[in-house]
C-alpha positions as CSV (number, residue, x, y, z in Angstrom):
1,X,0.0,0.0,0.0
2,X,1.3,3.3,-0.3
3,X,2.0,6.0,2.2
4,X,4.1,9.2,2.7
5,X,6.5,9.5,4.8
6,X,4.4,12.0,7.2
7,X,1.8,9.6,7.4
8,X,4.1,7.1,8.8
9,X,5.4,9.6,11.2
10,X,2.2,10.7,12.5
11,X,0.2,7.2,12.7
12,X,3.3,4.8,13.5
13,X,1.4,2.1,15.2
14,X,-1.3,2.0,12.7
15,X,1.6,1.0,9.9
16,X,4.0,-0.8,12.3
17,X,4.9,-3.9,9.9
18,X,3.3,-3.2,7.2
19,X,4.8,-3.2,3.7
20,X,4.5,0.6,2.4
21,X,5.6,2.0,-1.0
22,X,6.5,5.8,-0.2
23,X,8.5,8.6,-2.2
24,X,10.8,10.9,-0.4
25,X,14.8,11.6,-0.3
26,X,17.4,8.8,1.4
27,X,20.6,10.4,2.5
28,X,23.6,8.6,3.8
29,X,26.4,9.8,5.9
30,X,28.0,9.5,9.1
31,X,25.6,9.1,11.7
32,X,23.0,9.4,9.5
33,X,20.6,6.7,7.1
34,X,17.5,8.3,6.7
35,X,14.5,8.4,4.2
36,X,12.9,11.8,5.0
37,X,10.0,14.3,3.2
38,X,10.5,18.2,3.7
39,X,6.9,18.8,4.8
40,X,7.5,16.8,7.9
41,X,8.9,18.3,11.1
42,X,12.4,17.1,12.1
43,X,15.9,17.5,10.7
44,X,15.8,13.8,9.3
45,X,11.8,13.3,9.9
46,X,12.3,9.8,12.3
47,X,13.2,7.2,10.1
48,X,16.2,5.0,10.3
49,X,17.0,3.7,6.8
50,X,18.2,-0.2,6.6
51,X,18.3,-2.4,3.0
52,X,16.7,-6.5,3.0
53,X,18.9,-9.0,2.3
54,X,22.5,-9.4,3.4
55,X,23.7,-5.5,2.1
56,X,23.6,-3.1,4.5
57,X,24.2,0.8,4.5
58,X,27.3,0.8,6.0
59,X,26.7,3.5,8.1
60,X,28.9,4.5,11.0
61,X,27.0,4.9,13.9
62,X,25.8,3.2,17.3
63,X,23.9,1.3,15.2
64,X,26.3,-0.2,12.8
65,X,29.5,0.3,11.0
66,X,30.8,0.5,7.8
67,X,30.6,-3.0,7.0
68,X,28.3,-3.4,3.9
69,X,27.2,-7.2,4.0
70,X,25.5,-9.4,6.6
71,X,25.9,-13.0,7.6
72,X,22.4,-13.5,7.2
73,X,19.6,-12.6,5.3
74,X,18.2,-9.4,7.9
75,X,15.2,-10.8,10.2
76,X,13.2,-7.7,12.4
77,X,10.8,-8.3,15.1
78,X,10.7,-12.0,13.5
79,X,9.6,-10.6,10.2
80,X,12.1,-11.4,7.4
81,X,12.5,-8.5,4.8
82,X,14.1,-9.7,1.4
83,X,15.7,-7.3,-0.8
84,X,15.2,-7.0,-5.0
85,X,18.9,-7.0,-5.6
86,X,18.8,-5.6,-9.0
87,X,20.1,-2.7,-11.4
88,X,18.1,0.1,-10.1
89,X,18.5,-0.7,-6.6
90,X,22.5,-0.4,-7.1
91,X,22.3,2.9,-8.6
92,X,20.4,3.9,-5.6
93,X,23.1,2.3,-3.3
94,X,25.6,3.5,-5.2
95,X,24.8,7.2,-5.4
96,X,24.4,7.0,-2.2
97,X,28.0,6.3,-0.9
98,X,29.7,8.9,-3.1
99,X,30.9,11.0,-0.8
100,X,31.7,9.0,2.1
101,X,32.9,12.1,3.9
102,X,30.0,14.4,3.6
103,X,27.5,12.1,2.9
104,X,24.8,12.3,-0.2
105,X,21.1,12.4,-0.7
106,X,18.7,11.0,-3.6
107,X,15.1,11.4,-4.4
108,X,13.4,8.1,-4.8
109,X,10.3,5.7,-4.1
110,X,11.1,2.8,-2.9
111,X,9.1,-0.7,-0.9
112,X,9.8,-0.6,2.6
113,X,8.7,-2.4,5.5
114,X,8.3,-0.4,8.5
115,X,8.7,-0.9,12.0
116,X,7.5,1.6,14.5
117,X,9.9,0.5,17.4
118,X,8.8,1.3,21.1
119,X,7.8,4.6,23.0
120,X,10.9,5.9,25.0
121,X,10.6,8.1,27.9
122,X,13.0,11.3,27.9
123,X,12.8,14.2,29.8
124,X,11.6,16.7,27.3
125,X,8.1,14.1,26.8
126,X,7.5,10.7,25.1
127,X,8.5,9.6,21.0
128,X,9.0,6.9,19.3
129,X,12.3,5.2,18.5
130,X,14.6,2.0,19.6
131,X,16.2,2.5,16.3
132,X,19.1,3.9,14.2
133,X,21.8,5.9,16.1
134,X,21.4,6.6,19.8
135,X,17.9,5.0,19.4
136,X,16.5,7.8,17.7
137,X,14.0,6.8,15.2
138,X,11.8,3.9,14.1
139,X,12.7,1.3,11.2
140,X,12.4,1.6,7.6
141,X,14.1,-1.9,5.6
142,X,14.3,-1.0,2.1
143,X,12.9,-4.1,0.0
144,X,13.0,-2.3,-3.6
145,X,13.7,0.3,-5.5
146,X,11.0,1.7,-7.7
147,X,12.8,4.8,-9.2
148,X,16.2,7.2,-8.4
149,X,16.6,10.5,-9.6
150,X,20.4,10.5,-9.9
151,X,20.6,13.4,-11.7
152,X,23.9,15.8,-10.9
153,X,23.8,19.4,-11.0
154,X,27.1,21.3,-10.2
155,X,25.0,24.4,-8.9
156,X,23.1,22.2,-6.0
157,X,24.1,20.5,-2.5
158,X,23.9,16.9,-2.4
159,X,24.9,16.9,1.1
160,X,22.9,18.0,4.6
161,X,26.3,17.5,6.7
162,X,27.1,20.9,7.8
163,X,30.6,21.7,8.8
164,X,31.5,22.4,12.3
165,X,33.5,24.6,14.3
166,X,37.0,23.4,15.1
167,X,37.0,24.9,18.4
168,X,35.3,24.0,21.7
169,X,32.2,24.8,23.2
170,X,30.4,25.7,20.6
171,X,26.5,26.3,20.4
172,X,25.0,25.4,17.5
173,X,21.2,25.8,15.2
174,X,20.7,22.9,13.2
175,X,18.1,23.3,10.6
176,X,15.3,21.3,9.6
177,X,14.0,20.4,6.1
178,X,10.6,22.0,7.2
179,X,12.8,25.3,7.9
180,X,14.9,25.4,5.0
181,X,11.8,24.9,3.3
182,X,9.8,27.9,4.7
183,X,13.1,30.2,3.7
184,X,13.0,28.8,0.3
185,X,8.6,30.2,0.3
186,X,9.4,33.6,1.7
187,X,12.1,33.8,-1.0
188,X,9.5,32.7,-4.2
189,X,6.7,35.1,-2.3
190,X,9.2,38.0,-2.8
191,X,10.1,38.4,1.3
192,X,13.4,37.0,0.9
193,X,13.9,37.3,-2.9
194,X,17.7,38.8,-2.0
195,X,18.1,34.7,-1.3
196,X,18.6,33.6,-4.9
197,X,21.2,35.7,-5.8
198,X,23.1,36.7,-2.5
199,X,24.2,34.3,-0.1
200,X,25.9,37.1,1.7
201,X,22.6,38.8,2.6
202,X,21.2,35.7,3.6
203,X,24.3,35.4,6.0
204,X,23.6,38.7,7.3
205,X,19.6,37.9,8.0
206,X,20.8,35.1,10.1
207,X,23.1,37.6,12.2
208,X,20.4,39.6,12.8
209,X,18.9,36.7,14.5
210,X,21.7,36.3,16.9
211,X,22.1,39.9,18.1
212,X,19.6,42.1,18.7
213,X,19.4,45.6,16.9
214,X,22.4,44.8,15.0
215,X,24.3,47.6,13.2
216,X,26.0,47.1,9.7
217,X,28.5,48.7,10.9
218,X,29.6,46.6,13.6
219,X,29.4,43.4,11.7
220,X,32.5,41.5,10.3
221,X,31.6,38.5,8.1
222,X,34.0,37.0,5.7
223,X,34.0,34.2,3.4
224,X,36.0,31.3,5.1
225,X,35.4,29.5,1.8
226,X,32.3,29.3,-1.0
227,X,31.2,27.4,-4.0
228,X,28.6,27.2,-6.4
229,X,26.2,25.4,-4.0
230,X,27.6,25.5,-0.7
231,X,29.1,28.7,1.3
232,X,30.7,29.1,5.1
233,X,30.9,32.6,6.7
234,X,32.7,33.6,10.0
235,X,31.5,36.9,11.7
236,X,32.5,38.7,15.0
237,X,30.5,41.9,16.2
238,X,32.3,44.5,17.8
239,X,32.4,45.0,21.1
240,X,31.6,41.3,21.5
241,X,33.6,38.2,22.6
242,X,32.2,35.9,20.6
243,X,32.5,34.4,17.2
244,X,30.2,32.8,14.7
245,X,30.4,30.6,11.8
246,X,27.2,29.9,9.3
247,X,27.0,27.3,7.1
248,X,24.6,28.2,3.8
249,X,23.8,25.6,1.6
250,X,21.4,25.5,-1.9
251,X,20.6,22.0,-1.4
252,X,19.1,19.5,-3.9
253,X,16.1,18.2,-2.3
254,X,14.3,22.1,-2.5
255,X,14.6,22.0,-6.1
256,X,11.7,19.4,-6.3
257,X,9.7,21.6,-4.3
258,X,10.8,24.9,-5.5
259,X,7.8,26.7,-7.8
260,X,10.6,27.0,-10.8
261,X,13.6,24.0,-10.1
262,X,15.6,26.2,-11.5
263,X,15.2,28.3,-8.5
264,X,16.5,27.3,-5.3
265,X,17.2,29.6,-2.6
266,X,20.3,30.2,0.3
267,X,18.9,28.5,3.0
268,X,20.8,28.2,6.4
269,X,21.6,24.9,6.8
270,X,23.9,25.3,10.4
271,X,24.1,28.2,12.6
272,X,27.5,28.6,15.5
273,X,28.0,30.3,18.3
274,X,32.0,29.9,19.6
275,X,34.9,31.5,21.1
276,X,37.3,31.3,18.6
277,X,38.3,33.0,15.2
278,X,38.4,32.9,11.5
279,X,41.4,30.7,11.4
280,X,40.1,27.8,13.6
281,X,37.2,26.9,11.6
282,X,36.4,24.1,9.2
283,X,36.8,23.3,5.7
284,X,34.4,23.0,2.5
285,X,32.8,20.0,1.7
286,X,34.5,17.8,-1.5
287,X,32.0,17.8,-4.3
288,X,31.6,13.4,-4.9
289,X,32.8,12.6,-8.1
């Protein structure tokens, strides 16, 4: 049957086991295998990605490692998910893992079985998880591959890693889809339309959103290093201690949302508060070949 990736989100023990064909984007990196859908809320939307069969993701995390076969044939909740081990599935697996470092994201519908996983109890309230890294999501066992849009554009970010500071402690924003998404609306309604064409405004807003009644005049942001689809400013504010780094990115999955796909905004994809400088912060993500 199919379902969206919301609808799994929202209604998980009404689909727990059941065998779902749903589109949305699968990105793989470290810490992360996720099949996620913009409209949802959540930076990866709750859903730990695993393959059938005896391939896994390979993903480094406290939930696996980088190993990418199994002994056996991968058995859940004593359901046994198979996996269609054919061409389209390893284009799928293989655009995946080409950028082992920064990690890579497709568009694609796929069969899945899903597993809800348990409530867990936390401080904050109640959700659902028991799998995936730290625990943090519910179970979705890729059985086939339907389609892949493995498409490249040079202009647009395949990656949602966002660099980090190299210094220590930081505070950090880390957008969600749902965010980047809203920026990416204001910008097509006209609001933000500076956002197609100037990543450094877009720097700037996000500035403003860190200190209050902030004057041009006593903001310092400079380009610690920029691309066609991916940009990382470091700004200081006089009279201030701290230091700030923002990570923008123009990243693939808005373009199948976007009203023109030709058209994808500067979204902030991570956001830092820190104590140390310009020189001390991290590099640009390599472009997977």
């Amino acid at each position: 049957m199919k379902a969206t990736v919301c609808q799994l989100l929202s209604g998980r023990k009404a689909w727990d086991h059941k065998l779902v064909e749903v589109t949305g984007f699968a990105s793989h990196g470290f810490e992360d295998s996720s099949f996620s859908d913009p409209e949802c809320p959540g930076r990866y939307g709750g859903l730990w990605m695993e393959y059938g069969g005896q391939l896994t993701t390979g993903t480094v995390s406290t939930a696996g490692n980088s190993n990418r076969t199994r002994p056996a044939p991968v058995v859940v909740e004593d359901i046994a998910v198979p996996v269609v081990d054919d061409a389209l599935f390893h284009r799928f697996d293989e655009f995946l893992h080409q950028n082992a470092r920064m990690g890579t994201s497709v568009h694609a519908t796929v069969i899945a079985r899903f597993f809800a996983g348990r409530i867990q109890h936390y401080p904050a309230g109640d959700r659902w998880g028991g799998y995936g890294h730290m625990g943090c999501c519910s179970l979705f066992v890729i059985q086939q591959v339907l389609s892949v849009d493995d498409q490249r554009r040079p202009d647009l970010d395949y990656s949602d890693t966002a660099e980090q500071p190299h210094c220590y402690p930081f505070q950090g924003r880390l957008y969600t889809q749902s965010q980047m998404l809203d920026a990416q609306h204001r910008a097509e309604q006209g609001d933000e339309a500076y956002a197609f064409t100037s990543d450094h405004d877009v720097a700037v807003a996000e500035m403003k959103s860190y200190v209050k009644d902030l004057k041009a005049d006593a903001l310092t942001l400079n380009v610690k290093s920029r691309n066609a689809y991916r940009s990382v400013y470091v700004a200081s504010v006089q009279g201030s201690v701290d230091h700030y780094m923002i990570v923008l990115s123009r990243p693939y999955w808005l373009s199948l949302s976007a009203a023109d796909p030709t058209k994808v905004a500067w979204v902030v994809l991570a956001a830092y508060q820190m104590p140390c400088g310009i020189d001390d912060t991290a590099a640009p993500p390599d472009r997977a070949r």
